[in-house]
N, C-alpha and C positions, 0 to 999 in steps of 0.2 A: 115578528113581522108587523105586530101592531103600534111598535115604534116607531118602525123605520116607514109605515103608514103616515103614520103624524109627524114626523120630523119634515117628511117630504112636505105634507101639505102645509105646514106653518112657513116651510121655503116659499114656494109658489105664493102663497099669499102675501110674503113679506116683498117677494121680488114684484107682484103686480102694485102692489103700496107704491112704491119704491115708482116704477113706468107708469104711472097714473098722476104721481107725484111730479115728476120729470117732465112731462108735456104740457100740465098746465104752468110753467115754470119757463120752459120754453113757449108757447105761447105770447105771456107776457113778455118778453125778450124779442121782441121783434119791435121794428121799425119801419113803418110803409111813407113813402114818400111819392108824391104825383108831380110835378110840376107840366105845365103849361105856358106858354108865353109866345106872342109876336106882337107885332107895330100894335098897339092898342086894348091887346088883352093879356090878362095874366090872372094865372091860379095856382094856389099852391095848397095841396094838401098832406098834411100829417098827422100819419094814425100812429095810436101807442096808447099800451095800457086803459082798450075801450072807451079810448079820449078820441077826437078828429079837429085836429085844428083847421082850418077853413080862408084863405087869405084871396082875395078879387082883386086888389091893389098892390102893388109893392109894397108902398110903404103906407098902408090904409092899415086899420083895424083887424085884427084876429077875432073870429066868429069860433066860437068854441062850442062842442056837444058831446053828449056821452051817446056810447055805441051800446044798443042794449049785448045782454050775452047771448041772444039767438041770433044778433047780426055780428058776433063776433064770431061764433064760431062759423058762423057761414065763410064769415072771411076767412078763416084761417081755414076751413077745407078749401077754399081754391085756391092759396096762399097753396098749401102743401101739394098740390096738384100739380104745381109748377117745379121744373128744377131752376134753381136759381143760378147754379153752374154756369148752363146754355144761356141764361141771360144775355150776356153782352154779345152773344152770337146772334139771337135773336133778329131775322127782317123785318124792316117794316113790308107792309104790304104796298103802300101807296106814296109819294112823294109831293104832295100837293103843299108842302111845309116850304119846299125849297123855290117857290114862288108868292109866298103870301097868303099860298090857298086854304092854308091850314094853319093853326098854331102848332109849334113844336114842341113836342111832350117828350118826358122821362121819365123810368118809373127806379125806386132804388128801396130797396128794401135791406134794410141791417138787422142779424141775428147771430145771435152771440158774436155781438164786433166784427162780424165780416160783413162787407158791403157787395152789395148785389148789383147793378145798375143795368140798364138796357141802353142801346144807343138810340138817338132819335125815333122818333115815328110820329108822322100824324095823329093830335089832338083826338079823340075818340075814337083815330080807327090802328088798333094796336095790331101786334101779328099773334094769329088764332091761338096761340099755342097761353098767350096774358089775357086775352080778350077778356072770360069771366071774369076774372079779378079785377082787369083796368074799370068793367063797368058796373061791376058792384063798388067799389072804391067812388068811380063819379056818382051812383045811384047816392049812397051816405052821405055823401059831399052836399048834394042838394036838400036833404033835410035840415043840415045846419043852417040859423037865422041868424 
């Protein structure tokens, strides 16, 4: 009995290794993408590997910063809080993009090579279901100089 004690327990702890191992692996495996744009404004942001690229221009300058690991993992619980499936089903709430009133945002997140994307929506007002995410993502976004 006191084998098959310790066999079991050197499983479980090899198999938690192992799921401990996998998520921070996944993790780093992700891709977050923001874009914004209309007549006169544009922003682009890409997160990856606690990196956030940061672009105000099209063809301007990349602003570059690192994501500490307590604002990574912030991101990636509201990252996992979403399904990315329902993405592209996703409503916007509001329509103010489709006259000028808003710039028109996208949000696309790739993990393990699958691409996730949402359809339009007005510039910071996402639908409830991405909201954390979309504004912790702009929250980061304004710390880069």
């Amino acid at each position: 009995m006191k084998h098959f004690t310790i066999i079991v327990t050197i499983i479980l702890c090899t198999a938690c290794g192992i799921t401990k191992n996998s998520a921070v692996i996944a993790q780093n495996d992700v891709l977050i993408e923001y874009k914004a744009v209309t007549r006169g404004y544009f922003l682009e942001i890409r997160i990856e590997n606690q990196e956030i690229l940061v672009k105000t221009e099209q063809h301007g300058p990349d602003k570059i910063g690192s994501i500490s690991k307590e604002e990574w993992n912030i991101l990636m619980d509201d990252l996992h809080t979403v399904d990315l499936k329902t993405l592209p089903t996703l409503e916007a709430p509001s329509m103010k993009r489709a006259h000028d009133g808003a710039a028109s945002a996208r949000l696309q997140i790739t993990e393990d090579d699958t691409l996730y994307s949402t359809t339009e929506f007005d510039h910071e007002n996402p639908n409830t279901k991405i909201k954390p995410l979309v504004d912790f993502i702009l929250t980061l976004s304004k710390k880069v100089k």
